[in-house]
Wavefront OBJ file of the C-alpha trace (Angstrom):
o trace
v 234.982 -21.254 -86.047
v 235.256 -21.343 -82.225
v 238.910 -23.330 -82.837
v 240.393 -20.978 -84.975
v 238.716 -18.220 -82.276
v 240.735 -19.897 -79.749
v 243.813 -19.975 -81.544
v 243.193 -16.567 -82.811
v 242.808 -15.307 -79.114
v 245.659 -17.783 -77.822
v 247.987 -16.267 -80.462
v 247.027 -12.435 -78.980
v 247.501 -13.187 -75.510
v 250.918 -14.599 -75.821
v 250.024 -18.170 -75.381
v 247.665 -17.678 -72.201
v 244.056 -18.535 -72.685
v 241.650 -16.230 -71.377
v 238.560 -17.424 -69.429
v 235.990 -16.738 -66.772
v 235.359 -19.228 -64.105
v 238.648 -21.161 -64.974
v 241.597 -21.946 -63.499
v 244.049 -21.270 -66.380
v 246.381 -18.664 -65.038
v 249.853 -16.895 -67.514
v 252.346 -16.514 -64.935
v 254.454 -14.687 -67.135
v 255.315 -11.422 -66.478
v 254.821 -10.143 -69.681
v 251.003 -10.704 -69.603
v 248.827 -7.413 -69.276
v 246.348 -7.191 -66.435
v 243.202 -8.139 -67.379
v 244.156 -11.500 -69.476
v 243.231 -13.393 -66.280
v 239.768 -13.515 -64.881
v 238.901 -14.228 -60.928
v 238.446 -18.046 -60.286
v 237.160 -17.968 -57.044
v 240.700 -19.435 -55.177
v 241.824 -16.407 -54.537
v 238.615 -15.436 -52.663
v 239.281 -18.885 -50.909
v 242.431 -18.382 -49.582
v 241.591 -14.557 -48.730
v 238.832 -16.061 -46.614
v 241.487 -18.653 -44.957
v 243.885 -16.253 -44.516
v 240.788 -14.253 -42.500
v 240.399 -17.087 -40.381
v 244.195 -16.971 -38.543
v 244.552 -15.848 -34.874
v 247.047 -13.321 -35.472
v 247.050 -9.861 -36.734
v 250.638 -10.338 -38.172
v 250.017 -13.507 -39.675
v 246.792 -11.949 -41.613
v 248.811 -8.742 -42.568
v 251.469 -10.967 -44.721
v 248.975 -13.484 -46.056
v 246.685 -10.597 -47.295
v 249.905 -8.239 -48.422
v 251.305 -11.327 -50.530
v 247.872 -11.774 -51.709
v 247.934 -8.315 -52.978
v 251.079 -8.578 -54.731
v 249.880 -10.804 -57.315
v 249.930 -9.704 -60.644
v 246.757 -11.698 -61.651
v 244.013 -10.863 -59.312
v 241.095 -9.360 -60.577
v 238.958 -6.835 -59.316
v 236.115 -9.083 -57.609
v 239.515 -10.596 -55.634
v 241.070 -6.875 -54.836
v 237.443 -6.040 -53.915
v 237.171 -9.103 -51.184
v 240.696 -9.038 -50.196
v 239.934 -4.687 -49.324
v 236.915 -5.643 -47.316
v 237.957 -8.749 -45.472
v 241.341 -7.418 -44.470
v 239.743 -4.317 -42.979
v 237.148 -6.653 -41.182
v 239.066 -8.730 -39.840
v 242.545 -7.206 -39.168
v 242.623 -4.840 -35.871
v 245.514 -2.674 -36.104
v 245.403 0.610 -38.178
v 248.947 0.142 -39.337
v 248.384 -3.486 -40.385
v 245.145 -2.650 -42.306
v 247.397 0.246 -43.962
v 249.705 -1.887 -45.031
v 247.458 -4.100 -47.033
v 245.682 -1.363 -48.551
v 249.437 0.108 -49.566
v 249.669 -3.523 -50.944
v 246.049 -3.169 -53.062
v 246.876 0.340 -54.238
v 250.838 -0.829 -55.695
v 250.038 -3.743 -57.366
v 250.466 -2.768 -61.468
v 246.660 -4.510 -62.007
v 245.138 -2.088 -59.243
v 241.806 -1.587 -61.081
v 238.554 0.457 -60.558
v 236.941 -2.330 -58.126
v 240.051 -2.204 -55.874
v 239.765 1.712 -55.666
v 236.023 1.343 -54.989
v 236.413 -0.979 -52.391
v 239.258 1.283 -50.539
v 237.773 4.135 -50.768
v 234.339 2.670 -49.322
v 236.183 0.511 -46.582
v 238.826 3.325 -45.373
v 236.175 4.410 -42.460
v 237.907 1.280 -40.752
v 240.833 2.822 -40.213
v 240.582 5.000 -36.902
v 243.931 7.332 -38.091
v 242.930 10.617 -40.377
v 247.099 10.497 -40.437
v 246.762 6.721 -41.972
v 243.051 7.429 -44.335
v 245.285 10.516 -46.102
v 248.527 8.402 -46.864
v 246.281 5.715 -48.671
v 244.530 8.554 -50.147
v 247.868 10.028 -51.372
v 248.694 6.661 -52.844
v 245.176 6.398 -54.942
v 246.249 9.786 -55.907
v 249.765 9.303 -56.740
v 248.676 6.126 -58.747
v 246.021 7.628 -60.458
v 248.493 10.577 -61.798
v 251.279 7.824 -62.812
v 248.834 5.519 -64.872
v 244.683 4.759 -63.604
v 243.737 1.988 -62.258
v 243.069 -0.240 -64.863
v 239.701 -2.573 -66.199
v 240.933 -6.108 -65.676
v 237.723 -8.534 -65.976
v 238.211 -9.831 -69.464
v 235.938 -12.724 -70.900
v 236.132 -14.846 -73.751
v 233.490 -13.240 -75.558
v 235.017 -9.867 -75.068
v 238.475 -11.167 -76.615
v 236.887 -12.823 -79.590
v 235.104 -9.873 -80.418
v 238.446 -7.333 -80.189
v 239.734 -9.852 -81.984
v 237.006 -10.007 -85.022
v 237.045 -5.805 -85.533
l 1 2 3 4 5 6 7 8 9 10 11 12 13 14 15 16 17 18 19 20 21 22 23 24 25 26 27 28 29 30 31 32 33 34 35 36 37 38 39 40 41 42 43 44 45 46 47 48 49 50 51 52 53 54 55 56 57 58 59 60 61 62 63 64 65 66 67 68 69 70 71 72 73 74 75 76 77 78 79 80 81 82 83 84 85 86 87 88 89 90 91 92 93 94 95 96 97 98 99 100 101 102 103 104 105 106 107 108 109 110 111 112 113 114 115 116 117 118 119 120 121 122 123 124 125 126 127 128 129 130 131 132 133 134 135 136 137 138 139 140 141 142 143 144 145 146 147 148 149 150 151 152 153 154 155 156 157 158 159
């Protein structure tokens, strides 16, 4: 039963296998957010990236970080927070947020963490552009629900 399960959800994903606390990522393009689960490397290298002397060097770590198509909301979450932590400039810290807010698998935990983390940013002029974004995205398509498990695929699958 689990096999054909497995298969089954295999089959509906378009070859990717879904799981939680693995490292089997779909790099295809074609693969809606949500298929792929955090796996804790992203939250690695987010916390390396932290770690660099300079403010430039964090602002295009974090902002490629951003752009990937398969990071979940506990990564968009960690990436919001650490960035505005540990990045001094306004206009760097905008930039990654931009980053967050664009990136087609911007879900509910990434909008959470913005909007909780935006009192970092000293510039009312900078807060209501990212604020605009959210709002812009959210009237093009909302932020999506990307934490998918196993047991939630199966069970899609079964009804």
């Amino acid at each position: 039963m689990c096999l054909v399960t497995l298969i089954a959800l295999a089959i509906g994903t378009g070859g990717c296998f879904i799981a939680t606390g693995n490292s089997a990522h779909c790099k295809s393009p074609d693969v809606p957010c949500g298929t792929i689960a955090d796996d804790g490397s992203a939250i690695a290298e987010i916390d390396a990236a932290a770690k660099l002397f300079s403010d430039a060097d964090k602002t295009d770590v974090f902002k490629d970080i951003a752009r990937r198509r398969d990071l979940g909301g506990k990564s968009q979450a960690h990436l919001v927070k650490t960035a505005m932590r540990s990045i001094f400039s306004d206009s760097s810290k905008e930039e990654v947020l931009l980053a967050v807010i664009e990136n087609p698998c911007f879900n509910n935990a990434g909008k959470k963490a913005v909007l909780a983390n935006l009192n970092h940013i000293f510039s009312d002029s900078r807060k209501k552009r990212i604020l605009k974004a959210i709002n812009n995205r959210q009237m093009q398509s909302p932020p999506v629900e990307v934490e998918v498990t196993v047991e939630a695929a199966a069970q899609t699958s079964v009804n």
